[in-house]
C-alpha positions as CSV (number, residue, x, y, z in Angstrom):
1,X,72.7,62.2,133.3
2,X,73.4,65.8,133.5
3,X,76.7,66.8,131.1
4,X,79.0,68.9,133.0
5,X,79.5,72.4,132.8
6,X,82.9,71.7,130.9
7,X,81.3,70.0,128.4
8,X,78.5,72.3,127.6
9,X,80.6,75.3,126.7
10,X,83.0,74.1,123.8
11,X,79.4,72.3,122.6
12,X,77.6,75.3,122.9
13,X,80.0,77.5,120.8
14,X,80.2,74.9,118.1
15,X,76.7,75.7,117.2
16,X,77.0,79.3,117.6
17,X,79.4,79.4,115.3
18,X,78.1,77.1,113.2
19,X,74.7,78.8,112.8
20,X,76.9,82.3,112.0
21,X,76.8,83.7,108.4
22,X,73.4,84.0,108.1
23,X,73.1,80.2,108.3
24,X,73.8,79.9,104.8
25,X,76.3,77.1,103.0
26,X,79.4,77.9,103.0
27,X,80.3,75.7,100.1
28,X,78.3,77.6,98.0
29,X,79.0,80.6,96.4
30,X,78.6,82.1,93.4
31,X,79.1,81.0,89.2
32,X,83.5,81.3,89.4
33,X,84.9,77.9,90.1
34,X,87.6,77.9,92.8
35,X,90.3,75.3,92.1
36,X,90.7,72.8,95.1
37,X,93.4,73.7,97.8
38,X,92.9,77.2,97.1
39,X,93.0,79.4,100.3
40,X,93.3,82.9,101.5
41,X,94.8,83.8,105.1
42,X,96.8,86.6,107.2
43,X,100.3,86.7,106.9
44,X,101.2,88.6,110.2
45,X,98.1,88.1,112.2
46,X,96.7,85.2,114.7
47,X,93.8,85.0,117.0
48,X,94.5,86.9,119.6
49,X,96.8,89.3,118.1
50,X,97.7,92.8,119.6
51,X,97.9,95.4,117.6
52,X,97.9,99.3,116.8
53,X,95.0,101.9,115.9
54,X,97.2,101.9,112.3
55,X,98.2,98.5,111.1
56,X,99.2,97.3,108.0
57,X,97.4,93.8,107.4
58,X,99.4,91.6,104.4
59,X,97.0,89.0,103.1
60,X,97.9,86.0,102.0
61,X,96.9,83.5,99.2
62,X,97.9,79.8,98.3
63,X,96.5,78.0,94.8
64,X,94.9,81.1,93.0
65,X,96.4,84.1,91.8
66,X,95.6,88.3,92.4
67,X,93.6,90.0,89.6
68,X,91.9,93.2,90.2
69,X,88.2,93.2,90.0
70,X,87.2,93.0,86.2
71,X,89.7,91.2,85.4
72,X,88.1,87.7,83.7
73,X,91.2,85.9,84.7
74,X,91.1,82.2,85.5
75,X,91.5,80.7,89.2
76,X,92.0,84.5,90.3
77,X,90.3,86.7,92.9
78,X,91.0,90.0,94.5
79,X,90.4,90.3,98.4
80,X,88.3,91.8,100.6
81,X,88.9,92.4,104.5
82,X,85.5,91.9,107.0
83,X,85.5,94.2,110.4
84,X,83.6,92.7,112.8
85,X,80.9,91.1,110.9
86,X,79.7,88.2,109.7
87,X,79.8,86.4,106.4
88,X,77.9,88.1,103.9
89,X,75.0,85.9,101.2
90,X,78.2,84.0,99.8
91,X,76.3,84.3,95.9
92,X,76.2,88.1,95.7
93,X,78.4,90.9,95.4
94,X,80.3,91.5,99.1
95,X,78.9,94.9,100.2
96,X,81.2,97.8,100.1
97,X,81.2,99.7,103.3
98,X,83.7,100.3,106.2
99,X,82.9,96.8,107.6
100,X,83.6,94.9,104.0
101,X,86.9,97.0,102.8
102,X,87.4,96.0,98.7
103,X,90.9,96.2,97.5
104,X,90.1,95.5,93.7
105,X,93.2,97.2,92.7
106,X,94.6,93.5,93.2
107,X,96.3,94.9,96.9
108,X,97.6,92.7,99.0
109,X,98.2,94.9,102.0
110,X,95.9,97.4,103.6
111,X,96.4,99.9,106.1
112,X,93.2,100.1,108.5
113,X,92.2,102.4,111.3
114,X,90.7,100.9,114.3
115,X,89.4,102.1,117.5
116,X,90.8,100.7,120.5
117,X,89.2,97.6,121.8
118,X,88.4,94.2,120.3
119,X,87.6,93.3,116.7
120,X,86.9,90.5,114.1
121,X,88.7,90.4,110.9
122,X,88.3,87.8,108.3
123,X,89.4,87.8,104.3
124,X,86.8,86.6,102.0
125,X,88.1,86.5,98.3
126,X,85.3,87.7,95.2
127,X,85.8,87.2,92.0
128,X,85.7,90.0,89.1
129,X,81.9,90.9,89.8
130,X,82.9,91.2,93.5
131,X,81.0,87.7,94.1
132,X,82.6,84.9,96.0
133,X,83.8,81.6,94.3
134,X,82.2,78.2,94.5
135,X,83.5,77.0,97.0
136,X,84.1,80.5,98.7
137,X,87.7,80.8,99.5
138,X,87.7,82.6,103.2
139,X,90.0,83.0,106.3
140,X,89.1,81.8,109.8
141,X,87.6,84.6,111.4
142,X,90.4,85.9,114.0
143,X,89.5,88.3,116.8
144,X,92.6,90.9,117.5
145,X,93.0,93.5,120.3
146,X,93.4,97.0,119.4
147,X,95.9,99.1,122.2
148,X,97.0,102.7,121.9
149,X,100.4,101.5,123.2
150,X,101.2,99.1,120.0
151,X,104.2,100.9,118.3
152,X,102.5,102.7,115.0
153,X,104.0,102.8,112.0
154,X,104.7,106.5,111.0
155,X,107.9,107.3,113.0
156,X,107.6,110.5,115.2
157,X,109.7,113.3,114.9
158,X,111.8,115.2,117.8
159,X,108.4,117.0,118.4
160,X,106.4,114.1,119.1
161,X,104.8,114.4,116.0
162,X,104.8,112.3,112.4
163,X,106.8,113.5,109.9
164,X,105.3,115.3,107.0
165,X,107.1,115.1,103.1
166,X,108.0,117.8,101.2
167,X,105.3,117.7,98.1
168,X,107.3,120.3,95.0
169,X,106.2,123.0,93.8
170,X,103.4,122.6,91.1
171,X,102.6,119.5,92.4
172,X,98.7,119.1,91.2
173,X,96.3,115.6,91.4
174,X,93.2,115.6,89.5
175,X,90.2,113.7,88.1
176,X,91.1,112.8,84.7
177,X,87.4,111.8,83.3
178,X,84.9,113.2,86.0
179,X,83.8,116.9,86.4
180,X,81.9,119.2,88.4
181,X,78.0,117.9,87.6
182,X,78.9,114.9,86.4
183,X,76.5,112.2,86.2
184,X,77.8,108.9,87.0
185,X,76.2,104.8,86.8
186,X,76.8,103.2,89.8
187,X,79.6,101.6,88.9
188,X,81.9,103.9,87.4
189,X,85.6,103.9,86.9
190,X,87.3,107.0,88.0
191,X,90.9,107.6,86.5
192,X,93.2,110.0,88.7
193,X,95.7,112.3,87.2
194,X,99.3,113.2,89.2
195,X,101.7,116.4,87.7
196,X,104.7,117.0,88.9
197,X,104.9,113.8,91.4
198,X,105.3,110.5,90.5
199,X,103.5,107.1,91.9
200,X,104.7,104.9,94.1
201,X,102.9,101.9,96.3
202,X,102.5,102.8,100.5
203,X,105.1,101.9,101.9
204,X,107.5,102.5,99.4
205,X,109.6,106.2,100.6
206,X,110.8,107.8,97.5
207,X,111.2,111.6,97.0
208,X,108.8,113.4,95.3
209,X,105.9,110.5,95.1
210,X,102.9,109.2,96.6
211,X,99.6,107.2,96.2
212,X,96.0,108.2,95.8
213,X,93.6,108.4,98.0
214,X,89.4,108.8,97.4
215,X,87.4,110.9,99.5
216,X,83.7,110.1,98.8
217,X,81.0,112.7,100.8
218,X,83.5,113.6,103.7
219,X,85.4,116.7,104.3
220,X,89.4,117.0,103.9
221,X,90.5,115.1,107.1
222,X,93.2,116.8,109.4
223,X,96.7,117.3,107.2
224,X,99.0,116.2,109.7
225,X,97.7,112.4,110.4
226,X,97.4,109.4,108.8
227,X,94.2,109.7,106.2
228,X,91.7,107.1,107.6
229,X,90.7,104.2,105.3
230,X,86.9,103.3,105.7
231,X,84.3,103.4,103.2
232,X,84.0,107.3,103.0
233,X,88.2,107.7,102.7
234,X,89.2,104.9,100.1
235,X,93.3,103.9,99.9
236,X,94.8,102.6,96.5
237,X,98.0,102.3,98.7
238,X,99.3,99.7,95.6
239,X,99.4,102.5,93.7
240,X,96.6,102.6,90.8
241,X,95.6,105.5,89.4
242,X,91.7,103.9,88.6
243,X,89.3,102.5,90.2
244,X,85.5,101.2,89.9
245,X,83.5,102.0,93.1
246,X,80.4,101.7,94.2
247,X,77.8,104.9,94.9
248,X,74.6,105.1,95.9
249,X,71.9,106.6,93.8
250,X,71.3,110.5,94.3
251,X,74.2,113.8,95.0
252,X,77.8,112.9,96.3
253,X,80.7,114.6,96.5
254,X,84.5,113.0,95.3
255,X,87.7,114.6,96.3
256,X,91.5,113.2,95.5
257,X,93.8,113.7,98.5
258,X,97.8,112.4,97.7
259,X,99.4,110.6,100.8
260,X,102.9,109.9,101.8
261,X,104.3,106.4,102.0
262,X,102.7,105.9,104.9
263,X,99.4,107.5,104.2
264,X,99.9,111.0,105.6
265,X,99.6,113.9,103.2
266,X,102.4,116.0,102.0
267,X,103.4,119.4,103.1
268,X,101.7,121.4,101.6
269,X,99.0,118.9,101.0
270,X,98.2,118.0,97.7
271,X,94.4,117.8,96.8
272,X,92.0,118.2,94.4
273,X,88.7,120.4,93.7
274,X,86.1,119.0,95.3
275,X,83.5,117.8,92.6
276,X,79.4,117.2,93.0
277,X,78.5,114.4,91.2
278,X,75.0,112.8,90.5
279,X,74.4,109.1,90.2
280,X,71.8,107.4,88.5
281,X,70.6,104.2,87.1
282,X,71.2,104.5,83.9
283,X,74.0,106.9,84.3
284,X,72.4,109.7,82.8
285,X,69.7,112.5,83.6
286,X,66.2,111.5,83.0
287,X,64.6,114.0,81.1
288,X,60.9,114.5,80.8
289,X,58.9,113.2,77.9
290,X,58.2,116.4,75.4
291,X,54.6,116.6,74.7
292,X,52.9,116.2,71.8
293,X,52.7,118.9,69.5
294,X,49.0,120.3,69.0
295,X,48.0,120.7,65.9
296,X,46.5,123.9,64.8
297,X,44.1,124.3,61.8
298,X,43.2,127.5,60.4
299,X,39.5,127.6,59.8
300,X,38.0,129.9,57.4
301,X,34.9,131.4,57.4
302,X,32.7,130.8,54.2
């Protein structure tokens, strides 16, 4: 007997999204236990959500506890947002990239930029290594519609334009253990130095302070907006002043850019050099093997 058409459809997307993820378990994960109940979710988001270009997501976690990445930390985890992609190999480090945003400062908030149109968002917690926990603890994947007529965050001034803080004079952010020519591991941890301003989480509007942000092979973006946050412009909007990122091997360039409480640089801006760096596998130069000395014997004539 034929099955009607009603029938087919919910059927049909049961095994589509059952055969997503790469058609991989999604019990397994990798070598950190999970404790049972534990569970990550949005806190202000649904399936079908409307929202703005700028949104601030809050993430949400039941039965575990936030630890930043490194931090060997029992039933703990740090999140990490996907956009509009699947699940990654659930037993290997979550890639880093504008679709799988890491917030191993222990954040649980992010301000994204989206284009306008309809996305998938899902939270998938890793453990200290970045690698997800056995069982992986994961959202449901929600699909949420981005409009240019959401209400954004920054307020507009009587211009029509967001308002910029003051930053004081002297005001200076830095690299504190990376310079010009460095050469870097993969993994390093870069500390950021602040003089003259203090600290503060996004979010939070207090004179005289902000939070850093990572610019990693990108130019300054324009001064007057809201600093995107994708792989190439990294937010530590909880405010840390370290973090251990991820590089590709060969030249890159790294550049610290303070932002406002909510993520617009100051006025005047305040930024640091840009610095070249080099990254490697070892985390040093390879230098060529000297060759052997020759040895030279004086002959004498009889």
């Amino acid at each position: 007997m034929k099955a009607p058409a009603s029938w087919l459809f919910p059927i049909m997307f049961a095994l589509a999204v059952g055969g997503a993820s790469y058609g991989q378990d999604k019990k397994v994960g990798g070598p950190t236990p999970a404790p049972a109940g534990a569970t990550v979710y949005f806190i202000d988001l649904k399936d079908g959500s409307t929202i703005a270009p700028t949104t601030v997501i809050h993430f949400g976690l039941r039965g575990m506890g936030v630890a930043p990445a490194g931090s060997d930390k029992v039933d703990s985890g740090h999140h990490h947002l996907l956009i509009d992609v699947e699940l990654p190999p659930l037993d290997r480090p979550i890639p880093n990239d504008f679709n799988h945003l890491h917030f191993g400062g222990g954040q649980t908030e992010a301000q994204v930029n989206l284009a306008p149109g309809t996305h998938t968002l899902q939270l998938l917690l890793g453990d200290k290594n970045h690698i997800p926990h056995s069982p992986p603890i994961m959202s449901e994947r929600i699909r949420v519609t981005v409009t240019d007529s959401a209400q954004a965050s920054a307020a507009p001034d009587a211009a029509g334009t967001k308002r910029r803080h003051p930053s004081p004079a002297g005001a200076k952010v830095y690299f504190e253990n990376v310079s010009n020519g460095a050469v870097l591991p993969r993994t390093p941890t870069i500390r950021f130095g602040l003089l003259n301003m203090g600290v503060a989480p996004a979010g939070m509007e207090k004179a005289n302070t902000g939070h850093h942000h990572l610019l990693i092979d990108a130019p300054l973006p324009p001064l007057d907006q809201q600093i995107p946050n994708d792989f190439n412009h990294l937010h530590f909007g909880a405010g840390q002043t370290e973090a251990k990122i991820t590089l590709p091997l060969g030249h890159h360039t790294l550049q610290l850019l303070l932002g406002d409480d909510k993520h617009i640089p100051h006025d005047p801006p305040v930024f640091s050099e840009k610095l070249t760096v080099v990254v490697t596998k070892s985390g040093h130069m390879a230098h060529p093997h000297p060759r052997p000395r020759r040895e030279h014997r004086l002959q004498v004539s009889r």
